[in-house]
Residue, then its C-alpha position, 0 to 999 in steps of 0.5 A: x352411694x356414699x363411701x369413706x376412702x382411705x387415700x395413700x399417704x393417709x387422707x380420708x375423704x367421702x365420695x360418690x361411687x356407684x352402687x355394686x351390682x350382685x354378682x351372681x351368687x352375690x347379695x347386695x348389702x345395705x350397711x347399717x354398721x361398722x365396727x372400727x378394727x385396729x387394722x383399720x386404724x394401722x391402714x390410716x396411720x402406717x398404709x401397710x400391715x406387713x405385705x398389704x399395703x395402701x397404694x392406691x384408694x381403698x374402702x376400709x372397714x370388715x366388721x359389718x351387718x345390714x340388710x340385703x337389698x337385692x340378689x344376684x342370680x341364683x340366690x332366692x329373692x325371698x332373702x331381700x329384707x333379711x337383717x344379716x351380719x357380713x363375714x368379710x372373705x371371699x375364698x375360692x371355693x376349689x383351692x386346697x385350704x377350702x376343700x378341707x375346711x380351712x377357706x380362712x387360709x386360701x391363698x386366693x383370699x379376697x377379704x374387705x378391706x385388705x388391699x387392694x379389696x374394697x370394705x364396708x364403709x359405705x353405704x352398699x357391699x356385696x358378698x357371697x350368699x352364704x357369707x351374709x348370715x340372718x341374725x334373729x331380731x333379738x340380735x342389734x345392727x351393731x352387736x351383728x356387726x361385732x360378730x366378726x370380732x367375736x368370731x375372731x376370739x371364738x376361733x382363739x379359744x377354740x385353738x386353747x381348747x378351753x372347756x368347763x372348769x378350765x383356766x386361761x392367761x389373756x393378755x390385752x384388754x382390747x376389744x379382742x382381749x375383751x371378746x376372748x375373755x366372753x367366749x372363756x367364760x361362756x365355754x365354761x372356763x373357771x379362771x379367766x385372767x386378763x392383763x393390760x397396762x391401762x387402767x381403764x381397760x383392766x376395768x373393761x376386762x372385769x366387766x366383760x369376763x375377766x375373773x380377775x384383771x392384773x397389772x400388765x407385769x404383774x406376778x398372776x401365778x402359773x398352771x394355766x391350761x392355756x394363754x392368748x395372746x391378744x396385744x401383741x407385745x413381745x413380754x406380753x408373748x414370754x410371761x404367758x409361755x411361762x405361765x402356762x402347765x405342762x401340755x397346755x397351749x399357746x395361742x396368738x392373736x395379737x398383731x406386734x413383732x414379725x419376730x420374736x426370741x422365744x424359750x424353746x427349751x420350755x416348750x420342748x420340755x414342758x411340750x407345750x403346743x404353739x399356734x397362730x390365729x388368722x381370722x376364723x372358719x365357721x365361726x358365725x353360727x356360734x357367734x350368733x348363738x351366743x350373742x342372741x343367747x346373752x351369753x357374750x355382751x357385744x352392745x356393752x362394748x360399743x363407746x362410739x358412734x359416728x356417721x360416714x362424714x366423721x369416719x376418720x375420727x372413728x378410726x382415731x377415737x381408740x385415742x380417747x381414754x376409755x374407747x373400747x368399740x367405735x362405730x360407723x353408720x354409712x347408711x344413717x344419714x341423719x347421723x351424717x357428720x356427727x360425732x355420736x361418742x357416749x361419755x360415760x359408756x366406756 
């Protein structure tokens, strides 16, 4: 099979590489699309996100759906052929974190492409039967893939504890900030506020849920049931603590500072509730759910689309003004090489 390889020092090539054999409790994966993260696209320019660094070639790529190809023992084989999304972890099942619910968190995690763990941007992947979840027909290769970033913001908002009438403060209108603004809206929020500084992404955000988008810096009032915190950005993190009502709930996503001076007399005094998002835990039947229902818009985000030998300018077209998704598809051999971008669709 072919795969796109992240070098250390930033080189990207595309290889031959054998196909991977499932495992036993494993299903074999042909991938039909890739969604490009911002941790793909910190791998290629920086090699390292905190502890995780590239030091030796790796596979990027997490956001992924395709077909199941072949099954390891012990998976039924009337699940070759299925059309499925892959949720990327493989935790162990024993450790304490699993064993409450909470196998996002195991220490033991193996999850694509995070070093040294290999990800989908190639033609075959193998995951755990019960992490390759069947999407219904009415559910595209790309939106199935998009699952995962949606998964992301339903475990955002599930944290705000947002509801029917509720309102929320998100800042950044990138594909997260995007995704959170959907699930607020499909959970019934009433005021859903985005900020960012670009321009074209406030537009985004006005398209995709937002009620209202602002000004990153701009005065957006106060009393907001709860904030997330979808860039990252340090002045970003202190307005959405001040705008948020006594008893509400912060939640950060974002990937910016390891640290950060933060009012910790405002949230004493207003008792306010500080939490961090790492990834997601049962996530995936909500995510298809919705994105089956209508009720998010996954399609509509994608900007970008490209084969395996142009992967590299997938991870670098958040460059180009108005990107919001990019796209791979390994095993799409007709759109080898070349540069699928839409104009116009952002």
């Amino acid at each position: 099979m072919r795969a796109s390889v992240l070098h250390p020092g930033g080189t990207v090539t595309v290889e031959t590489r054998a196909v991977p054999a499932p495992a036993p409790g494993d299903v074999l994966v042909r991938v039909a699309a890739v969604g490009v993260c911002g941790s793909d696209t910190h791998y290629l320019r920086h090699g390292r996100i905190g502890e995780y660094v590239v030091t030796a070639p790796i596979v990027l790529g997490h956001e992924a759906s395709g077909r199941i190809a072949a099954v390891g023992e012990g998976v039924p084989a009337t699940r070759i052929g299925e059309r499925v999304s892959i949720e990327p972890q493989r935790p162990d099942p024993t450790s304490a974190e699993s064993l409450r619910g909470d196998y996002h968190l195991c220490p033991h995690m193996r999850f694509f492409a995070t070093p040294p763990v290999d990800g989908a941007l190639a033609e075959y992947v193998t995951i755990g039967a019960a992490f390759a979840h069947p999407v219904p027909d009415s559910v595209s290769d790309e939106a199935a893939a998009l699952l995962e970033p949606l998964s992301v913001g339903i475990a955002a908002l599930r944290k705000a504890r947002i509801g029917v009438g509720g309102r929320v403060l998100i800042a950044g209108a990138g594909p997260i900030g995007l995704v959170c603004a959907q699930v607020a809206r499909a959970s019934g929020a009433t005021e859903i506020v985005v900020t960012d500084p670009d321009p074209d992404r406030r537009a985004a955000a006005s398209r995709f849920g937002a009620t209202r988008a602002a000004d990153a810096g701009a005065a957006v009032g106060a009393g907001f049931d709860a904030f997330v915190d979808a860039s990252g950005a340090p002045a970003a993190v202190l307005a959405g603590i001040r705008a948020v009502r006594p008893a509400g709930r912060i939640v950060l996503v974002g990937m910016g500072a390891d640290s950060m001076a933060l009012p910790v007399s405002l949230i004493q005094n207003r008792e306010l509730v500080l939490t961090g998002v790492f990834r997601y835990a049962n996530t995936w039947p909500t995510a298809i759910a919705l994105a089956a229902s209508g009720a998010v818009d996954l399609d509509g985000m994608v900007t970008g689309r490209f084969g395996l030998d142009g992967a590299e300018d997938a991870l670098n077209a958040d460059r180009l003004s108005g990107t919001i998704k990019a796209v791979v598809y390994p095993a799409s051999s007709e759109r080898r090489g070349e540069d699928q971008r839409e104009e116009g669709r952002a």
